[in-house]
DRENGUBA-290331 format. One record per residue (C-alpha): x, y, z; residue number from 1; residue in one letter. Coordinates in Angstrom, 1 decimal. Example, Ala and Ser with C-alpha at 12.3 -4.5 7.8 and 13.67 -1.06 7.14 Angstrom:
<dovos>
+--------+--------+--------+-----+------+
!     xx !     yy !     zz !  nr ! rest !
+--------+--------+--------+-----+------+
!   12.3 !   -4.5 !    7.8 !   1 !    a !
!   13.7 !   -1.1 !    7.1 !   2 !    s !
+--------+--------+--------+-----+------+
</dovos>
This chain:
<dovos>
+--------+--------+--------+-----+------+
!     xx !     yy !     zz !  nr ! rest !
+--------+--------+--------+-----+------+
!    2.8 !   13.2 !  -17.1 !   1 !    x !
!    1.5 !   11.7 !  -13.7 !   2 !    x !
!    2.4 !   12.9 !  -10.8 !   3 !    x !
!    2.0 !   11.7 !   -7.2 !   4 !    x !
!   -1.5 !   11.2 !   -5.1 !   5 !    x !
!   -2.8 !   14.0 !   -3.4 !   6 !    x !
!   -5.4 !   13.0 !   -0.3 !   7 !    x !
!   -8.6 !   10.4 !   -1.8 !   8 !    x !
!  -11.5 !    9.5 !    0.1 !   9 !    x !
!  -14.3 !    6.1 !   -0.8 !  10 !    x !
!  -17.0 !    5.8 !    1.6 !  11 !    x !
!  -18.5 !    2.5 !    1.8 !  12 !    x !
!  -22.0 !    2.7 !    4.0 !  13 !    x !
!  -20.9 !    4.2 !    7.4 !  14 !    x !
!  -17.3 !    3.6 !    6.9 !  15 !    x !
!  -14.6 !    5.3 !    5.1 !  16 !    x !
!  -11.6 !    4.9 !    3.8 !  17 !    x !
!   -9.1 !    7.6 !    3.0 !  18 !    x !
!   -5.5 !    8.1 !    1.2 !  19 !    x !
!   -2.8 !   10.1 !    3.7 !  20 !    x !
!    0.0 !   11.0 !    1.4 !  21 !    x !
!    3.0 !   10.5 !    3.5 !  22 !    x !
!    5.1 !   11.5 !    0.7 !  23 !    x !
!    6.5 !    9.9 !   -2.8 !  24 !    x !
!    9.5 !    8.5 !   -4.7 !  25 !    x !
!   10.4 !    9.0 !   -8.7 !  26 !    x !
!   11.7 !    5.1 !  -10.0 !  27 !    x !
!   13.7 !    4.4 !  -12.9 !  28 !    x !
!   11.6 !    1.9 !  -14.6 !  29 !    x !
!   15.1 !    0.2 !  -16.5 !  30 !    x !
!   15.8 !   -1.1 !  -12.7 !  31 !    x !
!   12.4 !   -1.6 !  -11.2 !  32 !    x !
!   10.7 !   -3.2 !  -13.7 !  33 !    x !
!   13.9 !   -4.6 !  -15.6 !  34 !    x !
!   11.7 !   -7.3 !  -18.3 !  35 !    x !
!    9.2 !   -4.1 !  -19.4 !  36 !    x !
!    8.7 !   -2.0 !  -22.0 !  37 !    x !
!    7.0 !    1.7 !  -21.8 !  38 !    x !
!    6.8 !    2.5 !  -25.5 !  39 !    x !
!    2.7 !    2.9 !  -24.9 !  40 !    x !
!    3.0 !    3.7 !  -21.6 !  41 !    x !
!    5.2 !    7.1 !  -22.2 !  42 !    x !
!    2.9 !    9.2 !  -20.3 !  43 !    x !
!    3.4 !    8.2 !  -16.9 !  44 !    x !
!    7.2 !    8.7 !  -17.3 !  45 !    x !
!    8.5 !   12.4 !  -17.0 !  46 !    x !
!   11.5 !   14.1 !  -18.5 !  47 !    x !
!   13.7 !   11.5 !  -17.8 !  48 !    x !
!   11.8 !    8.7 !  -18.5 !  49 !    x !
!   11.2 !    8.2 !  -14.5 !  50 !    x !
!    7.9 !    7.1 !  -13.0 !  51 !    x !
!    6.6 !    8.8 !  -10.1 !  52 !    x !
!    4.7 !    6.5 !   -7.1 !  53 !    x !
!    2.8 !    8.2 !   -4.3 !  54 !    x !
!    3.8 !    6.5 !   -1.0 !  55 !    x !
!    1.5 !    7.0 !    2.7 !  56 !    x !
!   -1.3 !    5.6 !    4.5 !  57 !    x !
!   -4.7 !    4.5 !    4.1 !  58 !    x !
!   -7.2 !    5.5 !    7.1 !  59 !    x !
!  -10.5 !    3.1 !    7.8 !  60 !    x !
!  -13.4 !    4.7 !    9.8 !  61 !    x !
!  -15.6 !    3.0 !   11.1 !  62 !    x !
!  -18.6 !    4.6 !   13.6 !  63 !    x !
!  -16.0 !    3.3 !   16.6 !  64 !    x !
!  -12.7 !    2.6 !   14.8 !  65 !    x !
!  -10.0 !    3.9 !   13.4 !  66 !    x !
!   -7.4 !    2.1 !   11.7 !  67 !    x !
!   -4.2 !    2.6 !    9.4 !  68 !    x !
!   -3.1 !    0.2 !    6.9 !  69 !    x !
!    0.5 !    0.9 !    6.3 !  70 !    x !
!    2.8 !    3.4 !    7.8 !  71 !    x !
!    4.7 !    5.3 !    5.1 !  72 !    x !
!    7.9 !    6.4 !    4.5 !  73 !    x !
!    8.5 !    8.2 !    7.3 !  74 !    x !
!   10.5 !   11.9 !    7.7 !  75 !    x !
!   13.1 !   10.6 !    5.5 !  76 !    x !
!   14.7 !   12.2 !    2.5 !  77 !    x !
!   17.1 !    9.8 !    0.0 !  78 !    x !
!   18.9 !   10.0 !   -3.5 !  79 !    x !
!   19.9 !    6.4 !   -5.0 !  80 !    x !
!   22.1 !    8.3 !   -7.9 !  81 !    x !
!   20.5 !    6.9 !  -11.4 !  82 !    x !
!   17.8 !    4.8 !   -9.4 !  83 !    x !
!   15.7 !    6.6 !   -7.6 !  84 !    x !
!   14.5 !    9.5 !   -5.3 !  85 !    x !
!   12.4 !    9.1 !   -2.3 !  86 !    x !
!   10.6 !   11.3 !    0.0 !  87 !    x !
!    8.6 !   11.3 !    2.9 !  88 !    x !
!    7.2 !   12.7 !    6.9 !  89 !    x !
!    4.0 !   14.1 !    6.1 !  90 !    x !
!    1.6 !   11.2 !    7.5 !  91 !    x !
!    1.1 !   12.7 !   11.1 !  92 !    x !
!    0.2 !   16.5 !    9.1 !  93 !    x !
!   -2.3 !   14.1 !    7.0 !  94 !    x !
!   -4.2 !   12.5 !    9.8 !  95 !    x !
!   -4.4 !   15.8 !   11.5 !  96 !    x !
!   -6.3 !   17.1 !    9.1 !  97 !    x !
!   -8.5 !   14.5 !    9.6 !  98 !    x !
!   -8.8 !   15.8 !   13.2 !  99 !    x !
!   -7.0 !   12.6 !   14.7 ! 100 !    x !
!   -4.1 !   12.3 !   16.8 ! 101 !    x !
!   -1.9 !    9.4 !   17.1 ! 102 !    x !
!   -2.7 !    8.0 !   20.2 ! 103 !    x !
!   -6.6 !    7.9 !   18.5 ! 104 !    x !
!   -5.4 !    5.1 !   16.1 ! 105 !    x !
!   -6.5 !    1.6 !   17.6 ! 106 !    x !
!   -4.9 !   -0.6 !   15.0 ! 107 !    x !
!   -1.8 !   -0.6 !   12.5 ! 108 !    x !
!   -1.9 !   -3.5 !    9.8 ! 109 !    x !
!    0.9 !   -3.7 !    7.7 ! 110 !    x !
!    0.3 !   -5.4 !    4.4 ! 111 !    x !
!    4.2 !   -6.0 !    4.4 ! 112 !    x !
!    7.1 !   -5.0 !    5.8 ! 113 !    x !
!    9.4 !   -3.0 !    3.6 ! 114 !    x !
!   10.6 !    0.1 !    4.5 ! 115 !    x !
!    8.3 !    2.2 !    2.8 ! 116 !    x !
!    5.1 !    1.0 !    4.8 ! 117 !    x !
!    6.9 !    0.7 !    8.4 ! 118 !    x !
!    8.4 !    4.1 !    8.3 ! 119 !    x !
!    5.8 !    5.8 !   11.3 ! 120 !    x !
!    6.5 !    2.7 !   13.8 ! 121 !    x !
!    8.1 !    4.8 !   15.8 ! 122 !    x !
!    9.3 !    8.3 !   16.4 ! 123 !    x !
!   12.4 !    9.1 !   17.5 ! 124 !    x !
!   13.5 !    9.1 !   21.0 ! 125 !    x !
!    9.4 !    8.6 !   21.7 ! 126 !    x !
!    8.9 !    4.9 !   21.0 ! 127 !    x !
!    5.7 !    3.7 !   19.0 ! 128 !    x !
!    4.3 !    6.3 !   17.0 ! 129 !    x !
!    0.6 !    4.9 !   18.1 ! 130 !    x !
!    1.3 !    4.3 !   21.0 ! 131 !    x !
!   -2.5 !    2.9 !   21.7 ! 132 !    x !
!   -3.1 !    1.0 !   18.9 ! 133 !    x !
!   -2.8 !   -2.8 !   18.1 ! 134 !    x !
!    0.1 !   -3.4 !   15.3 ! 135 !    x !
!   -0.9 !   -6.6 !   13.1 ! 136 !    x !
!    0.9 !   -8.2 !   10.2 ! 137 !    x !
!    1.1 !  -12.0 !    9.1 ! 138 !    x !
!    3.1 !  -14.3 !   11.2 ! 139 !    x !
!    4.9 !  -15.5 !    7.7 ! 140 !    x !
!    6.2 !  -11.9 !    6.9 ! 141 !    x !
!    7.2 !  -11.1 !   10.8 ! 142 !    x !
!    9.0 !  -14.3 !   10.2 ! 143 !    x !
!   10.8 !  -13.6 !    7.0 ! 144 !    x !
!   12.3 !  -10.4 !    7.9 ! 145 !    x !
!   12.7 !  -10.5 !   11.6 ! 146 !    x !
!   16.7 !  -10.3 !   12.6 ! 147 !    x !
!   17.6 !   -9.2 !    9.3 ! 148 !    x !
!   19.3 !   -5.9 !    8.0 ! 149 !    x !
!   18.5 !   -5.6 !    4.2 ! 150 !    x !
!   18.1 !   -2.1 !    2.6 ! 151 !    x !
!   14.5 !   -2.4 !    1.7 ! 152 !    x !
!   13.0 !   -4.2 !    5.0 ! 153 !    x !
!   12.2 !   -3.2 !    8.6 ! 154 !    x !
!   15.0 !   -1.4 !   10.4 ! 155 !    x !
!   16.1 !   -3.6 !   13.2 ! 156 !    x !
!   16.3 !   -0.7 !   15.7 ! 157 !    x !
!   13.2 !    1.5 !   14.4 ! 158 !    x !
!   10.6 !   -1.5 !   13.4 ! 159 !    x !
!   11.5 !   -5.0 !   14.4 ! 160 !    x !
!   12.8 !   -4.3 !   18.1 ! 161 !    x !
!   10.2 !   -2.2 !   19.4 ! 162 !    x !
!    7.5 !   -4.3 !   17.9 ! 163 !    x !
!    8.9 !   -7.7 !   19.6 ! 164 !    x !
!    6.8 !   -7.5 !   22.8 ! 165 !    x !
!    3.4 !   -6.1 !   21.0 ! 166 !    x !
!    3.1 !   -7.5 !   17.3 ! 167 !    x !
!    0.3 !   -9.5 !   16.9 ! 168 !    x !
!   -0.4 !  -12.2 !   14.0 ! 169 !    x !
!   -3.5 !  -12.2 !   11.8 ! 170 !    x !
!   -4.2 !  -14.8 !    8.7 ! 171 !    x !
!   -6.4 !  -15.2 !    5.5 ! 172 !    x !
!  -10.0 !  -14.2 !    6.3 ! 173 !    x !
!   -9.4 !  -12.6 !    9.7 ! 174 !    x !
!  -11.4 !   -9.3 !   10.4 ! 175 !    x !
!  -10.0 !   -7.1 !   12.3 ! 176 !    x !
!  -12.2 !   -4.1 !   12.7 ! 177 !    x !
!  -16.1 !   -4.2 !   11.8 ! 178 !    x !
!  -16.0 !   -4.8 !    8.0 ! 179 !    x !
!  -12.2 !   -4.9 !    7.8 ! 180 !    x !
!  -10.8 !   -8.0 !    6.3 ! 181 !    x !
!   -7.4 !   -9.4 !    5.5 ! 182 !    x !
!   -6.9 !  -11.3 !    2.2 ! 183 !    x !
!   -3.6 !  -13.3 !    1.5 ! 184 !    x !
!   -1.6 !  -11.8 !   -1.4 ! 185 !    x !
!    2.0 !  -13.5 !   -1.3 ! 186 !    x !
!    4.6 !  -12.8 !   -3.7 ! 187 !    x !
!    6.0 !   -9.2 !   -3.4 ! 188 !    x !
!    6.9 !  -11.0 !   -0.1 ! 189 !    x !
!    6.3 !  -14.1 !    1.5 ! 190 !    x !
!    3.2 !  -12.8 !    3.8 ! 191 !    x !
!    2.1 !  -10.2 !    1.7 ! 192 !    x !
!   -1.7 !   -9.1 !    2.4 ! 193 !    x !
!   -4.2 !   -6.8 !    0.9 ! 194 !    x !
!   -7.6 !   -5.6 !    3.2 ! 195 !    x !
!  -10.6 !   -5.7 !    2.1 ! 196 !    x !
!  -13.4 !   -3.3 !    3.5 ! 197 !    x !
!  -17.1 !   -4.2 !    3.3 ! 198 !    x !
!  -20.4 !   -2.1 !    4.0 ! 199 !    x !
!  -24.2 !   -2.7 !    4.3 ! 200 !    x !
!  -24.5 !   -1.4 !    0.6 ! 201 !    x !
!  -22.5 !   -4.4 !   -0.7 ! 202 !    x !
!  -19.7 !   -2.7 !   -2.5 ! 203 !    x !
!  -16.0 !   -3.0 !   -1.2 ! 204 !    x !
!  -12.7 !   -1.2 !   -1.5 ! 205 !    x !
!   -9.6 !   -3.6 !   -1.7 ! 206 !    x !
!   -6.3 !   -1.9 !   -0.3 ! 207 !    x !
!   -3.4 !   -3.8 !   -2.8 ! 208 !    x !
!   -0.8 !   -3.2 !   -0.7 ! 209 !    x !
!    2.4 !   -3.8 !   -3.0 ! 210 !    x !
!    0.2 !   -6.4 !   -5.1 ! 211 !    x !
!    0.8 !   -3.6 !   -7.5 ! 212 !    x !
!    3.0 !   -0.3 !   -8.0 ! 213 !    x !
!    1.4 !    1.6 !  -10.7 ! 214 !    x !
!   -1.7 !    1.6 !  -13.0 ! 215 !    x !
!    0.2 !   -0.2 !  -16.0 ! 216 !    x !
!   -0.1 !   -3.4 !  -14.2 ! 217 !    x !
!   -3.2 !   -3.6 !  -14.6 ! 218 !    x !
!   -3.1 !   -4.1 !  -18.3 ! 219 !    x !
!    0.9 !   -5.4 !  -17.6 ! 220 !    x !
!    0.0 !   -7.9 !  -15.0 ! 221 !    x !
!    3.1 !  -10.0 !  -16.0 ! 222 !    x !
!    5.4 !   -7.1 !  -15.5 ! 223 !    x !
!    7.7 !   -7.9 !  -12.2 ! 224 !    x !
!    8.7 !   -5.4 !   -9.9 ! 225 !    x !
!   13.2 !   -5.3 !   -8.8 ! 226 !    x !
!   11.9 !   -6.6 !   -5.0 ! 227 !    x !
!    9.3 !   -9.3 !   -5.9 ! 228 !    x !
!   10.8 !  -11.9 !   -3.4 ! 229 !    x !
!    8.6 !  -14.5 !   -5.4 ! 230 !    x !
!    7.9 !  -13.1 !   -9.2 ! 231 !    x !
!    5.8 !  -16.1 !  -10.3 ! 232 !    x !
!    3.8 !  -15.5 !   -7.6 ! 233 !    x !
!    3.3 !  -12.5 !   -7.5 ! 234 !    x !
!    1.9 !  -12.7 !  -10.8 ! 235 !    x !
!    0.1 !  -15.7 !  -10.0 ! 236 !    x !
!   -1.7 !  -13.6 !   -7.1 ! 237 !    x !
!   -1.7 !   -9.8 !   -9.3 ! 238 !    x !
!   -3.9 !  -11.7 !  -12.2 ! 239 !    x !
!   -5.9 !  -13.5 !  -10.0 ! 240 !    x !
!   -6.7 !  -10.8 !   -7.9 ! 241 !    x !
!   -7.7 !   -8.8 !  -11.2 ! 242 !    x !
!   -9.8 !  -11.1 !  -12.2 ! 243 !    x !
!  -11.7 !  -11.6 !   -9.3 ! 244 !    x !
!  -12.4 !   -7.3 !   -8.7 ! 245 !    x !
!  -13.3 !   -6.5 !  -12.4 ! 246 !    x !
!  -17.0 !   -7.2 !  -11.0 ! 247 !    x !
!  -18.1 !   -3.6 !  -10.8 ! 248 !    x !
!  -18.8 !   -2.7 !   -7.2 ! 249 !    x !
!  -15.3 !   -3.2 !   -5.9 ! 250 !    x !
!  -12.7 !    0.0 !   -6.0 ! 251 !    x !
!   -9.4 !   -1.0 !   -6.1 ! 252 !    x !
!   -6.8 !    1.3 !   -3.4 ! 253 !    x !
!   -3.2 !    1.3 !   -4.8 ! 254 !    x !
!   -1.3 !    2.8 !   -2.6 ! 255 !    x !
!    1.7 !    3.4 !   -4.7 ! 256 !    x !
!   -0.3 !    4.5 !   -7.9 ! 257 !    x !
!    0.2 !    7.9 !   -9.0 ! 258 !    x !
!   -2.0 !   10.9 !   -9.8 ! 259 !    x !
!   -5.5 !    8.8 !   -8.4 ! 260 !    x !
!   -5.1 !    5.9 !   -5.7 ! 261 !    x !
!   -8.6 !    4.7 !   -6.1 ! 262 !    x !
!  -10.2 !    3.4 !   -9.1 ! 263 !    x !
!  -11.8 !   -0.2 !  -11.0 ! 264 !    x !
!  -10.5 !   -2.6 !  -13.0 ! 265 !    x !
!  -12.8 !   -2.7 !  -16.2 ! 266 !    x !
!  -13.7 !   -6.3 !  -17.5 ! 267 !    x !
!  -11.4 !   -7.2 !  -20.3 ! 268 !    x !
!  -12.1 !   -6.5 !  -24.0 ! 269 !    x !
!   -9.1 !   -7.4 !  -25.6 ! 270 !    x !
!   -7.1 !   -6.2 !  -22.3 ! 271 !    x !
!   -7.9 !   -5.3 !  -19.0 ! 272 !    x !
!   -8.1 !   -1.5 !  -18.0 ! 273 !    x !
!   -7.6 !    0.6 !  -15.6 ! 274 !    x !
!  -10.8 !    3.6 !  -14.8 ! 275 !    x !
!   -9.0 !    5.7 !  -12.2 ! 276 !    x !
!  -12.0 !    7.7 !   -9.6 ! 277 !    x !
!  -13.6 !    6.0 !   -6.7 ! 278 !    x !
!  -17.3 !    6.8 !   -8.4 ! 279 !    x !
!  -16.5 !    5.1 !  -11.4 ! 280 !    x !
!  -19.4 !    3.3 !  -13.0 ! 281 !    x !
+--------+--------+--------+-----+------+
</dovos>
């Protein structure tokens, strides 16, 4: 049985990138992937037939930088009876460990906004949670959430409010730290991105964001997750992106896959597969 991700690091030349587990959640797989079918896939499913996904952070490092792609959960602890448990606060532990302090981050980038990868915006009764760094996201996802209320997107009072005055916008191909690049993934939302991370020794990581939520998509690209805003889409993006990193020098970061976040996509015999282990060959 999987479980959750425990802390993962790639280094690429002089820069790395690490996992911080913020926490995790345990999905029923009959609501969040309502059109799929685990008969083969039984082993990432425990007792109940539930699938775990690890849910945190992913820290870039360059010589001068430091920079977090998503935000987490946050110190939150929920039930959804029959749906789904969720867990979370142990981001600001995990990057102490890493000797760094909030106020050493420089930039946030949020692939998207949902409530699982905004949950460290802030601190309460302390404002921003990095209180020094830039906070990026596309201009089309700031757009499709801002003044709303929904369940699974930014809290108006804990993400969109206090990022009015200091969100910035970034697009397709902009870099935002030495070797740090966003790439346009739409479908799980409307300005979904994944980062890309480059170094001299020409092998990259790819951060998926929410392109995917567990390793079975790799092999079940067509398989749509409850909170795909766009479905076709995202499937349109998911198998396109696969395509393009079974080239054997990428590792692929999913931050929601459980037991290993890091891994490659093998080229396809008769299906695509999933090699979990950053030093895959």
């Amino acid at each position: 049985m999987s479980r959750p991700a425990s802390r993962a690091q790639v280094r690429i030349g002089d820069t790395t990138v690490t996992y911080l587990p913020d926490g995790h959640a345990w999905l029923n797989p009959a609501v969040f992937f309502p059109s799929s079918d685990w008969a083969t896939h039984a082993a990432h499913l425990d007792e109940r037939g539930w699938f775990p996904v690890s849910i945190g952070s992913f820290l870039v490092r360059t010589p001068d930088r430091a920079v977090l792609v998503d935000l987490g959960l946050g110190p939150v602890e929920f039930t959804l009876p029959d749906t789904a448990e969720f867990r979370g606060g142990g981001l600001i532990d995990a990057l102490a460990a890493e000797n760094l302090a909030p106020g050493d981050v420089d930039t946030v980038v949020y692939t998207h906004l949902h409530h699982d990868h905004v949950g460290w915006t802030t601190t309460a009764g302390a404002g921003l949670t990095f209180p020094n760094a830039r906070h990026l996201v596309s201009k089309a996802e700031w757009t499709h959430w801002w003044g709303t209320a929904e369940l699974v997107g930014p809290d108006p009072e804990g993400v969109q409010q206090p990022l009015a005055d200091v969100i910035g916008f970034v697009d397709n191909g902009d870099t935002i730290a030495p070797g740090v690049r966003v790439l346009a993934t739409p479908g799980h939302t409307p300005g979904h991105n994944s980062i890309e991370v480059t170094g001299d020794d020409q092998r990259r990581v790819v951060i998926l964001g929410d392109v995917m939520h567990c390793q079975v998509q790799v092999t079940e690209s067509h398989w749509s997750f409850a909170f795909d805003v766009d479905p076709a889409a995202g499937v349109d993006t998911r198998k396109r992106l696969l395509d393009e990193l079974a080239d054997g020098r990428t590792v692929l970061a999913g931050g929601h896959f459980a037991g290993e976040v890091f891994g490659r996509v093998l080229p396809p015999a008769l299906r695509r597969a999933w090699a979990s282990g950053p030093d895959i060959a």
